[in-house]
C-alpha positions as CSV (number, residue, x, y, z in Angstrom):
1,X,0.0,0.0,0.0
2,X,1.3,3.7,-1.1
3,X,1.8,5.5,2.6
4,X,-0.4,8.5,0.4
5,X,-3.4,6.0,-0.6
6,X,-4.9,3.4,0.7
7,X,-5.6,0.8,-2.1
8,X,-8.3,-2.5,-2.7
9,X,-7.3,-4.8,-6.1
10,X,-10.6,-6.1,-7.5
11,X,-10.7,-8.2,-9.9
12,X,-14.1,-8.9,-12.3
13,X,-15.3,-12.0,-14.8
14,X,-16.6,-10.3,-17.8
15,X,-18.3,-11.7,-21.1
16,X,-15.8,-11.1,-24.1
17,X,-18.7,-10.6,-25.9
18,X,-21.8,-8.9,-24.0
19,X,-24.4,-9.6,-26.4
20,X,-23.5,-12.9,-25.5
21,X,-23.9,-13.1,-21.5
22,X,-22.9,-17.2,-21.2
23,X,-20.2,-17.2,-24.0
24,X,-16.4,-16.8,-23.3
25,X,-14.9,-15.0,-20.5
26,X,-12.5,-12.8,-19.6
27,X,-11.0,-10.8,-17.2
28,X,-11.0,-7.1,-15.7
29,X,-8.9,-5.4,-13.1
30,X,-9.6,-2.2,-11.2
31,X,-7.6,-0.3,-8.4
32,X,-9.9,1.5,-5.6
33,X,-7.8,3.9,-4.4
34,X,-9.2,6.2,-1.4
35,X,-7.4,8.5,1.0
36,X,-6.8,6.5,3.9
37,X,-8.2,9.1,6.2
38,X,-11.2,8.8,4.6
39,X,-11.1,5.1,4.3
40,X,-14.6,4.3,6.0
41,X,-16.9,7.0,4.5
42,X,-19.1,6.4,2.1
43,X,-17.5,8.8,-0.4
44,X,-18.7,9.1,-3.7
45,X,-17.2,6.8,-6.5
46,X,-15.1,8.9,-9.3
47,X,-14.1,6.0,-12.1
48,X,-11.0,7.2,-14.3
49,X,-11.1,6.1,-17.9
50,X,-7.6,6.2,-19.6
51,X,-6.9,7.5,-22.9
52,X,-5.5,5.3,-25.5
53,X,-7.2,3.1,-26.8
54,X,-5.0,0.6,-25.4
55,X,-3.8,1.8,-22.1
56,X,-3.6,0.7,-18.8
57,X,-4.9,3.3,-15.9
58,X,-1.9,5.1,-14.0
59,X,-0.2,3.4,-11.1
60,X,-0.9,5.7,-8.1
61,X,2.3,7.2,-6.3
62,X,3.1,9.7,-3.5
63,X,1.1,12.7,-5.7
64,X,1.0,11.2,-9.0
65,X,-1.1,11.2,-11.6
66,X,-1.4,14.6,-10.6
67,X,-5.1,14.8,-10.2
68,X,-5.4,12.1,-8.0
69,X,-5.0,14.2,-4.7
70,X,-7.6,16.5,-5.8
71,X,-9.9,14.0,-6.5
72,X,-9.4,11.6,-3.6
73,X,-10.4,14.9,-1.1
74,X,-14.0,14.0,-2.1
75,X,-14.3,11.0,-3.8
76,X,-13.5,7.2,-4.0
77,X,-11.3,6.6,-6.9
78,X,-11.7,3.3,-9.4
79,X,-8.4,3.4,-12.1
80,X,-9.6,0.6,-14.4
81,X,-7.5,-1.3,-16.6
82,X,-9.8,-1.4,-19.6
83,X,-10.0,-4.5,-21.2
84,X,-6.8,-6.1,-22.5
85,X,-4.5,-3.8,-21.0
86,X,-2.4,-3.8,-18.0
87,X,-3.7,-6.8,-15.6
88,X,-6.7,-6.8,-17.1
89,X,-6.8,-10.3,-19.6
90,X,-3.8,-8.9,-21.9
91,X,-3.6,-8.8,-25.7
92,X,-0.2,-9.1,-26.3
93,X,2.2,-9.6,-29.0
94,X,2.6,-13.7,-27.9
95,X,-1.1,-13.7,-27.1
96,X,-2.1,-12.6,-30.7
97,X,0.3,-15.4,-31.9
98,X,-1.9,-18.1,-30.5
99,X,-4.7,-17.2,-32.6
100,X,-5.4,-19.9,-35.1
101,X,-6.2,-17.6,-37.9
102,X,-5.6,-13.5,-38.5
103,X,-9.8,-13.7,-38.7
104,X,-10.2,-15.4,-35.2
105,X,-8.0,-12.3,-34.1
106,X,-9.7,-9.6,-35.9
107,X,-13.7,-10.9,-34.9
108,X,-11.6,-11.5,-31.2
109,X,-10.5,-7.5,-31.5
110,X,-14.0,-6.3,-32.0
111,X,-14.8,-6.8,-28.9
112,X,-12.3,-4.4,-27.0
113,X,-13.8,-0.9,-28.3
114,X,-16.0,2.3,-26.6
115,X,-19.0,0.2,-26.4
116,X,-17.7,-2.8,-24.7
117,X,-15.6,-0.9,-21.9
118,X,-18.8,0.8,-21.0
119,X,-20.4,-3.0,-20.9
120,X,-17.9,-3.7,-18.3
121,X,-17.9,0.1,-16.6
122,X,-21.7,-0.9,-15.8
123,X,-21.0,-4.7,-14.4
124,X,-18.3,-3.5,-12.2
125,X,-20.6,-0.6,-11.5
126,X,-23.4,-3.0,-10.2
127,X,-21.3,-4.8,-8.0
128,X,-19.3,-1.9,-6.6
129,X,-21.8,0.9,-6.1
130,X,-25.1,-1.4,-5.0
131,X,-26.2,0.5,-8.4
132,X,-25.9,4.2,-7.6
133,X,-24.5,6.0,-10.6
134,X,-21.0,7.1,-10.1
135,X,-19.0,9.6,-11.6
136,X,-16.4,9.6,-14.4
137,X,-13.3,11.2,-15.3
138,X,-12.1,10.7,-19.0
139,X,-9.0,11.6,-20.4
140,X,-8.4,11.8,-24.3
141,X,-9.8,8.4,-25.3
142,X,-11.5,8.1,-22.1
143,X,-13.6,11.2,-23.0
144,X,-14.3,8.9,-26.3
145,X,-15.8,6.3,-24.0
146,X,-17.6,8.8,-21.5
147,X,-19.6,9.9,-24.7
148,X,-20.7,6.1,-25.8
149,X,-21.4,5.9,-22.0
150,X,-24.0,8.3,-22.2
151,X,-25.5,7.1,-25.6
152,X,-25.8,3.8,-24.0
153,X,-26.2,3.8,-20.2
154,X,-26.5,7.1,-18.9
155,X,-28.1,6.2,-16.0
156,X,-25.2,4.8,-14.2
157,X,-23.9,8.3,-14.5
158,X,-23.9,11.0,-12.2
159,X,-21.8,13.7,-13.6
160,X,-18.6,12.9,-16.3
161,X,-15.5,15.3,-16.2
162,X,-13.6,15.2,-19.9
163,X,-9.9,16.3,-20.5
164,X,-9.0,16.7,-24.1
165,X,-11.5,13.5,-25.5
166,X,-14.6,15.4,-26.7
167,X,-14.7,13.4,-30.5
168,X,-16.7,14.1,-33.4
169,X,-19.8,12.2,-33.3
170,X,-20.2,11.5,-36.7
171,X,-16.1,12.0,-37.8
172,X,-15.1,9.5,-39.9
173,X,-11.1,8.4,-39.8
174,X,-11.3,10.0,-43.0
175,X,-12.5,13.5,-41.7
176,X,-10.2,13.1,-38.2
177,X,-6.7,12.4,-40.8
178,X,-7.2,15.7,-42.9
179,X,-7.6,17.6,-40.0
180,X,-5.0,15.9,-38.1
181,X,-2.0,16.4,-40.1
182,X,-1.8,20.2,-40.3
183,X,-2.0,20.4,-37.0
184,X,1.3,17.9,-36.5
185,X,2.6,19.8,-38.9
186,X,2.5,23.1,-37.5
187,X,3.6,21.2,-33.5
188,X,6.7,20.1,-35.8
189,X,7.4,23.6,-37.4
190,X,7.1,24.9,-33.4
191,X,9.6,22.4,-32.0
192,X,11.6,23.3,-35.0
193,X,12.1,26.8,-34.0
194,X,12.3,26.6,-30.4
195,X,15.4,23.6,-31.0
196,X,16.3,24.8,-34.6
197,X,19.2,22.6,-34.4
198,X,17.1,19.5,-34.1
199,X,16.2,19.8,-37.5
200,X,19.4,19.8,-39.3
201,X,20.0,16.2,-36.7
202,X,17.0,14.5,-37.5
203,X,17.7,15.5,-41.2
204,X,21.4,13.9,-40.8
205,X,19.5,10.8,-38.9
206,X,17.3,9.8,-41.6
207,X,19.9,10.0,-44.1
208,X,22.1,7.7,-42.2
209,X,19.0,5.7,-42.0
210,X,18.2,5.6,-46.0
211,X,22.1,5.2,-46.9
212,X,22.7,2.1,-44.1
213,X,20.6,-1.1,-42.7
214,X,20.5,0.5,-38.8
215,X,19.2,-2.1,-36.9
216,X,17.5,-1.4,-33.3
217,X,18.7,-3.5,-30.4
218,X,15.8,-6.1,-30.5
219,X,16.6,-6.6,-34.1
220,X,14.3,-4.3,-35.9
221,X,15.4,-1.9,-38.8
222,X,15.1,1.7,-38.1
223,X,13.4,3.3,-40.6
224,X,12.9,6.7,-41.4
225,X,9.0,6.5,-41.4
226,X,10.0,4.4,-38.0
227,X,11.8,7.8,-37.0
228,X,9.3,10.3,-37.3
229,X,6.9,8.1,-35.3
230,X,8.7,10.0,-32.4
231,X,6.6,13.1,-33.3
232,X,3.5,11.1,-31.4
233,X,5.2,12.8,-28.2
234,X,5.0,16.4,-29.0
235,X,1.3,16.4,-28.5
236,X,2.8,16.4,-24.5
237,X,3.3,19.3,-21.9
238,X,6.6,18.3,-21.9
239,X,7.0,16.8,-25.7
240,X,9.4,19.3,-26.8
241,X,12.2,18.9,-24.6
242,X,11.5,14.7,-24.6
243,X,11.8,15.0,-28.0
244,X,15.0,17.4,-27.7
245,X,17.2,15.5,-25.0
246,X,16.6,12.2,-27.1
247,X,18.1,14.1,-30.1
248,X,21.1,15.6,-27.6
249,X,22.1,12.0,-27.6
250,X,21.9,10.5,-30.9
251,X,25.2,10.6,-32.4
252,X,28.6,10.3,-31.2
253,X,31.9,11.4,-32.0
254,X,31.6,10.0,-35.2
255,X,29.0,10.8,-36.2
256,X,26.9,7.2,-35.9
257,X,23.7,6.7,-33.7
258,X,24.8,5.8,-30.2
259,X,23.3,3.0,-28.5
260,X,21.4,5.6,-25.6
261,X,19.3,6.4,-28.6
262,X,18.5,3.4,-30.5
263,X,17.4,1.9,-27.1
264,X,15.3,5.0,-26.7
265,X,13.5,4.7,-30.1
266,X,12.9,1.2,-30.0
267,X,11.2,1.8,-26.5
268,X,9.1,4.8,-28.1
269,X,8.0,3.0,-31.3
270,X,7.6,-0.4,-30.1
271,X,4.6,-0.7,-29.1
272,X,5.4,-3.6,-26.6
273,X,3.4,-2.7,-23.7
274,X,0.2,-1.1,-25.6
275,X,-0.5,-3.0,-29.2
276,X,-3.6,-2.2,-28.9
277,X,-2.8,1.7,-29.1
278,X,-2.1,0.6,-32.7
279,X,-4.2,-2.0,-33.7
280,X,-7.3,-0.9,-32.5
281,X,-6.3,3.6,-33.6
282,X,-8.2,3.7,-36.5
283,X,-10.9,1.7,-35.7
284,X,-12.3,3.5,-32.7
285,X,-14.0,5.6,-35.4
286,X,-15.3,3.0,-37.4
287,X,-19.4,3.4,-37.4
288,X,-21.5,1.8,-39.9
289,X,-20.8,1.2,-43.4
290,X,-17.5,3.1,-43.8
291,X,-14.6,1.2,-43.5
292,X,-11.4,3.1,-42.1
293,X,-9.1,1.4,-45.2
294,X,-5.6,2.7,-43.2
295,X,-7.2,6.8,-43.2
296,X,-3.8,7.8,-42.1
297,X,-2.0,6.3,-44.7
298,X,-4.5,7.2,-47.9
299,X,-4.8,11.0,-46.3
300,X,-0.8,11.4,-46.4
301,X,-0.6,11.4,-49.5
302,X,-2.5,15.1,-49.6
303,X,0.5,16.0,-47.4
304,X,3.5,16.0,-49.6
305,X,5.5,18.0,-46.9
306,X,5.6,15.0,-44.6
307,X,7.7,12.8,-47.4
308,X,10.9,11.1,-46.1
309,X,13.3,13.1,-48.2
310,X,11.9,16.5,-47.5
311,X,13.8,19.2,-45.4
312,X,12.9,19.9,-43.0
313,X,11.6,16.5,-41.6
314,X,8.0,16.2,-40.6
315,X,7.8,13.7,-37.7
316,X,4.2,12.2,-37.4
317,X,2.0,12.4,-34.6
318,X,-1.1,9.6,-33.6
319,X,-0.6,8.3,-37.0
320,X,-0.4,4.2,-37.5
321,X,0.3,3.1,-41.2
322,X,0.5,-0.6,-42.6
323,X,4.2,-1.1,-42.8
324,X,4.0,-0.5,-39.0
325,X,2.4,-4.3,-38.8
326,X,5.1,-5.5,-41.0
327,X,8.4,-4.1,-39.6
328,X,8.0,-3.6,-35.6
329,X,8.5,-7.1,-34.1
330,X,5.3,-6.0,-31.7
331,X,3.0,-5.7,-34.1
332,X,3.7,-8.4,-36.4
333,X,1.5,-10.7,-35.0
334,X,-1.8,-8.5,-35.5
335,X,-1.0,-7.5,-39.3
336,X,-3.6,-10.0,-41.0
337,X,-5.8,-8.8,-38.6
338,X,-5.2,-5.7,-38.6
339,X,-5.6,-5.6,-42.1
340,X,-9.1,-7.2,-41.7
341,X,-10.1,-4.6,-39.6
342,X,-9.4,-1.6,-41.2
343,X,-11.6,-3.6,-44.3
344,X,-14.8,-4.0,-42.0
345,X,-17.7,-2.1,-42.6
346,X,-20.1,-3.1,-40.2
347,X,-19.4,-2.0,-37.0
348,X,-22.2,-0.7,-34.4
349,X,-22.9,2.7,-33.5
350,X,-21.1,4.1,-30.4
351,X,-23.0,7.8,-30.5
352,X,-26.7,7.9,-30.3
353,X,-27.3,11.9,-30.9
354,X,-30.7,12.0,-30.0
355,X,-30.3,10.6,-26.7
356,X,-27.2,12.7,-26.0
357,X,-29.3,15.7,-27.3
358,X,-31.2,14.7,-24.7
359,X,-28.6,14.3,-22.4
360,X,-29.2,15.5,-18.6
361,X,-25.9,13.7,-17.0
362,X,-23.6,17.0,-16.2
363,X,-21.0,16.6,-18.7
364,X,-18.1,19.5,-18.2
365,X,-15.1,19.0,-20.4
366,X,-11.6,20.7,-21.0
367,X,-10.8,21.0,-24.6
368,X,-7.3,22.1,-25.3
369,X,-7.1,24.6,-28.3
370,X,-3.7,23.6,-29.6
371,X,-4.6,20.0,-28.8
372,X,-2.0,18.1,-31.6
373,X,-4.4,14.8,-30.8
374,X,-8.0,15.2,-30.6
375,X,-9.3,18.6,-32.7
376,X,-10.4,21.5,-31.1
377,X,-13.2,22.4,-33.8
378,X,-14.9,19.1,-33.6
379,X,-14.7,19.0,-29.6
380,X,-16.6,22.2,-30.0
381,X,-19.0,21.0,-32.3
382,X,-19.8,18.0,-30.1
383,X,-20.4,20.4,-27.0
384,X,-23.0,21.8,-29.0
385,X,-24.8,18.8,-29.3
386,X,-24.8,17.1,-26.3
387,X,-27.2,18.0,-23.8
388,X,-25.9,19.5,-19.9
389,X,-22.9,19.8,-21.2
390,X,-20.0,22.9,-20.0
391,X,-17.0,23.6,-21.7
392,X,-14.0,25.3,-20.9
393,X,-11.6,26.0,-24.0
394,X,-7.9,26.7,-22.7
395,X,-4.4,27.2,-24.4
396,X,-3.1,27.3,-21.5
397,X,-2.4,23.2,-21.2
398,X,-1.6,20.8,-24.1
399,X,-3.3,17.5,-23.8
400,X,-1.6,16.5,-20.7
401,X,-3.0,19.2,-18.5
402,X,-5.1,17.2,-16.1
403,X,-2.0,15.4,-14.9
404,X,0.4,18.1,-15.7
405,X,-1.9,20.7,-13.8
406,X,-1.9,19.2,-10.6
407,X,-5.1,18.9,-10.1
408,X,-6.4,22.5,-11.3
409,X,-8.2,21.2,-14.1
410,X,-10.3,18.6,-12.5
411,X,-11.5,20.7,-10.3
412,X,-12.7,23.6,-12.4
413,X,-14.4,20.7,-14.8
414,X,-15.8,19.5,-11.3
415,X,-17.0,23.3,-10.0
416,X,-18.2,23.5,-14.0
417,X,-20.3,20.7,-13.7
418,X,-21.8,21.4,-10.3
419,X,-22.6,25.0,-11.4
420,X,-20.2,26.8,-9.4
421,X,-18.0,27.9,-12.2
């Protein structure tokens, strides 16, 4: 137990497949975490829903993630490990590999999106709370599911707090792509010219990379499209200078990559502990008839300024592309299926607009105006459209800012949904 928190491990049998109750099982974990000073009220429940897709919630420590304090002075606090993350029933690397067939894995990965999270929110809910609605906190993805929680069961809610996640509720991966790459390319251009001399290095890094076979530790080639998958950190608070130190690093005396930052990359790009980040990106969009079709990949095309040669070199942000499932030893299992997925055009509806029209859950939600991830302009549009909803537009954080904030965000989303802000 953390000397800060007092913490309870629970641990809940789930279907894999809700619609089918007695079918296949599998299993979600959740961390109560309450101050222990407070340990035998009966506080309220806030459950935290981690961005992603594919991450595991935050492991608490003395004052970290930094809106746990705030939170835990009036709340009990549920970090869930959504399904098939963290110690929740993984999907890995080796556990894709067992599959007998790339479409056993693809129907298998259908059933770990928005709408299936919420299934298990609302079991755990019921077994936890006695049924009283609780509250929610999403971040980025989170927010994602916190809307498809209140198109499907909004009365388990009792008010939902959203940092950077509003999404488009009709945005296909299509209409997310065109607007996404302007804005990573403008982040780039702004790293650029606070580091100038980062540009010139990662132009000297990829061209080591297209003259030489560089191979990371575990054995994979570095690319260059490999490379300027770094850019997915500059979305961060503290991107930039991630981004920067790595770069201080990279070469030695003469003038080859050093060992510091091959490690580094490989650990960035790997994907190792969150495959589903990647596998499941472009489907967490997908609604009816349309099939995604690798949107990242067609849309870059329209974006000549991101090719490997040009100069300067335009990392990419939360962009996964197909040669990603061929070349990064993580992945490779899931690239059949990945495939597959990115085909399908029949996946149910995780937004019901006339019920969130209807909406009269408290909803309050930060939206970042220089968010590099999830766009302003549709966050806004969505606000408009969802009932009891509050929204405070900031440039003051980037898409980290309920951790990074120390707590300053949650609770003005908390004073904005009880009416006090």
């Amino acid at each position: 137990m953390n000397p800060a928190y007092a913490t309870t491990d629970h641990r809940f049998t789930v279907p894999l497949d809700h619609s089918v109750p007695h079918g296949p099982t599998i299993e979600v974990f959740a961390r109560e975490v309450v101050d222990p000073a407070r340990g035998g009220e009966q506080l309220p429940w806030l459950l935290y829903l981690q961005g992603g897709p594919g991450g595991k919630a935050p492991r608490p420590s003395a004052g970290s993630p930094g809106w746990l304090p705030q939170a835990l002075k009036t709340h009990r606090v549920l970090l869930l490990d959504q399904r098939g993350t963290g110690r929740s029933t993984p999907v890995t690397a080796r556990t894709a590999a067992r599959f007998a067939s790339a479409a056993q894995l693809a129907e298998h990965l259908t059933h770990f999106r928005a709408d299936a999270i919420v299934a298990d929110a609302e079991l755990i809910r019921r077994q936890l709370c006695g049924g009283e609605p609780w509250e929610t906190l999403g971040q980025s993805y989170g927010g994602f599911i916190t809307l498809t929680y209140l198109s499907h069961a909004p009365e388990g809610l009792r008010a939902c707090y959203v940092t950077g996640g509003l999404p488009g509720l009709a945005a296909t991966a299509d209409d997310v792509y065109a607007r996404t790459y302007p804005r990573v390319r403008q982040r780039v251009l702004d790293f650029y010219a606070r580091y100038p001399h980062d540009a010139p290095r990662l132009r000297k890094i990829a061209d080591l990379l297209a003259a030489d076979d560089i191979r990371l530790p575990g054995g994979d080639r570095l690319t260059i499209g490999r490379l300027c998958a770094l850019g997915l950190a500059l979305g961060m608070g503290d991107g930039f200078e991630r981004i920067h130190w790595l770069l201080d690093e990279s070469l030695d005396a003469d003038g080859e990559l050093t060992d510091t930052f091959l490690h580094q990359v490989e650990a960035l790009t790997g994907f190792t502990d969150n495959p589903l980040f990647a596998v499941m990106q472009e489907s967490l969009y997908g609604q009816g008839s349309s099939p995604s079709d690798w949107a990242a990949s067609r849309a870059l095309a329209g974006f000549p300024e991101f090719a490997e040669d040009a100069d300067p070199l335009l990392l990419t942000g939360e962009m996964i592309y197909p040669w990603m499932f061929r070349e990064i030893r993580g992945l490779r299992p899931f690239a059949d299926a990945a495939d597959l997925l990115a085909r399908r055009g029949d996946w149910p509806s995780l937004y019901d607009p006339h019920r969130l029209a209807a909406n009269p859950v408290p909803l309050a939600a930060a939206v970042y105006h220089d968010d590099m991830y999830v766009d302003a302009g549709l966050s806004l549009r969505t606000a408009r459209e969802v009932g009891a909803s509050r929204v405070w537009v900031t440039n003051e954080w980037e898409h980290d800012g309920v951790t990074a904030s120390g707590g300053r965000v949650l609770a003005r989303l908390m004073d904005l949904a009880a009416g006090r802000a």
